[in-house]
C-alpha positions in Angstrom: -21.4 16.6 113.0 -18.7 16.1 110.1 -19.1 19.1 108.7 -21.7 18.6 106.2 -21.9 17.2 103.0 -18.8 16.2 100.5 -17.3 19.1 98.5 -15.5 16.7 95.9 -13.8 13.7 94.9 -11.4 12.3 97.9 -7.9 12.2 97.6 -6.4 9.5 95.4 -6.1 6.3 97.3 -3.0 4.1 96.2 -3.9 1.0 96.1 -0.9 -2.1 95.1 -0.6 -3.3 91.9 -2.3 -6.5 91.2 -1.6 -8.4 88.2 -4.9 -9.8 87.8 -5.4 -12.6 84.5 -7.6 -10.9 82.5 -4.8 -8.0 82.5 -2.4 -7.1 79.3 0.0 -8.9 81.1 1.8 -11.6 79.0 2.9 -13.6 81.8 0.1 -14.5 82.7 -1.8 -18.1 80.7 -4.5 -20.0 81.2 -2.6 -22.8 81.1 0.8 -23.8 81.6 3.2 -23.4 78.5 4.0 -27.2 78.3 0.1 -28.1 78.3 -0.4 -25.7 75.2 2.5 -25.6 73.0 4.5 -28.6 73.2 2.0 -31.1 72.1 3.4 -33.7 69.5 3.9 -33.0 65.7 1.8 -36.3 64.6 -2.0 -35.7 65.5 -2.9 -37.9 68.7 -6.0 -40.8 68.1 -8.8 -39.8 70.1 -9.6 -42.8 72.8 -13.0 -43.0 71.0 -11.6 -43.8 68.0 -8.8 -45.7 69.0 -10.8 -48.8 68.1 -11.8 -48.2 64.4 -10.0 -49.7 61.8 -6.7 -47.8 60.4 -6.6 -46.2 56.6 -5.1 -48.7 54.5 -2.1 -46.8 52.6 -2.5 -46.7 48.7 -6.7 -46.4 49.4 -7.2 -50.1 48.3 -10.1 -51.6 50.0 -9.7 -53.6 53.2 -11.2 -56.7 53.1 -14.9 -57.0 55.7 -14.7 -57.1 59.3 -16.8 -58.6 61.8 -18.3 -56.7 63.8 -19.5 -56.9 67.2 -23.0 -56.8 67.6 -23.7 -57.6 71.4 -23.9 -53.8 72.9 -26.1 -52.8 70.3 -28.7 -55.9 70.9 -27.9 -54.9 74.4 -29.3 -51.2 74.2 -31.7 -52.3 71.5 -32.9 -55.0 74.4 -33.1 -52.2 77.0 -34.7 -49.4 74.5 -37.2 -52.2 74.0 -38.0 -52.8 77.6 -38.3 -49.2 78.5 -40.6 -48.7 75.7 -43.0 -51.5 77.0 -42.7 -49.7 80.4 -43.6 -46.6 78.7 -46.5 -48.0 77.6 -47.5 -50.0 80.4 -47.5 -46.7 82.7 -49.8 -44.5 79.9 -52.3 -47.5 80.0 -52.5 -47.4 83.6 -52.5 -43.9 83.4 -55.6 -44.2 80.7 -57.6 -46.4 82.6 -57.2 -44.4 85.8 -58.2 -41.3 83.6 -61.1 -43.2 82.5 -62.7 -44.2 86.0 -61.9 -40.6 87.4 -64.0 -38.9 84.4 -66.5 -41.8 85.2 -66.5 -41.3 89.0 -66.7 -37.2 88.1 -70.0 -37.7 85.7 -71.4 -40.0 88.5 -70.8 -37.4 91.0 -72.0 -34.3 88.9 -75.5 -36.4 87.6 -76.0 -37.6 91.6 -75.7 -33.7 92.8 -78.4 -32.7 89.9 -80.3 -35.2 91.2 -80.3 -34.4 95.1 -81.0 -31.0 93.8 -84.0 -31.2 92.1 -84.9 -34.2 94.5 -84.6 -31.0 97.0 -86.6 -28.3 95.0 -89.6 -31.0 93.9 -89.9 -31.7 97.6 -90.1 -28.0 98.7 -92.9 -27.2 96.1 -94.7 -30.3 97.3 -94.5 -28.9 101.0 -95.0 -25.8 99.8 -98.5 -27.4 98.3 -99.2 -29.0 101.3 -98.8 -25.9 103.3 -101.2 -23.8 101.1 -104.0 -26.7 100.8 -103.7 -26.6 104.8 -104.9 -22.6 105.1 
């Protein structure tokens, strides 16, 4: 229908040029210039350490601050309670455990019993059946 199979590679197929960014082309950044290079001389403060105390010049010793304990007793408060939750749901859990494994043993010693409940009757009306003939 086509003539059978290929012979060779096809004829080279032009395809646009694409400057893609992971090319060798220098024009192309990952970000903008002004985002990467033009960034103050002085080193910026972090937001997270914006509120820590500034280095005294010289290096003599600043004199004790207070400091503000109320989030830590907060989180300390609310590690606290989710400990006693913690703890509240493994002895529930426990004690659910327990009656289970009891409820399981019950169950197991019950069906021994039927069982050989079953097999003593049978050899008693087997007995019953031989004494007969």
């Amino acid at each position: 229908m086509y003539g059978g199979p290929p012979t060779g590679p096809r004829a080279p197929v032009s395809y646009p040029a694409v400057a893609f960014r992971g090319s060798s082309n220098s024009t192309s950044l990952t970000y903008p210039r002004t985002q990467r290079f033009n960034q103050p001389a002085a080193p910026a403060v972090s937001p997270h350490l914006a509120d820590l105390p500034q280095v005294v010049p010289g290096g003599k010793r600043r004199s004790e601050q207070t400091v503000d304990n109320t989030r830590i007793s907060k989180l300390e408060d609310e590690a606290r309670k989710l400990r006693e939750a913690i703890a509240e749901k493994q002895a529930k859990r426990r004690k659910v455990t327990r009656e289970w494994e009891g409820l399981e043993r019950e169950s197991t010693h019950s069906s021994l019993k039927a069982e050989l409940a079953e097999g003593s009757l049978r050899a008693l009306e087997g007995e019953a059946a031989e004494a007969a003939f």
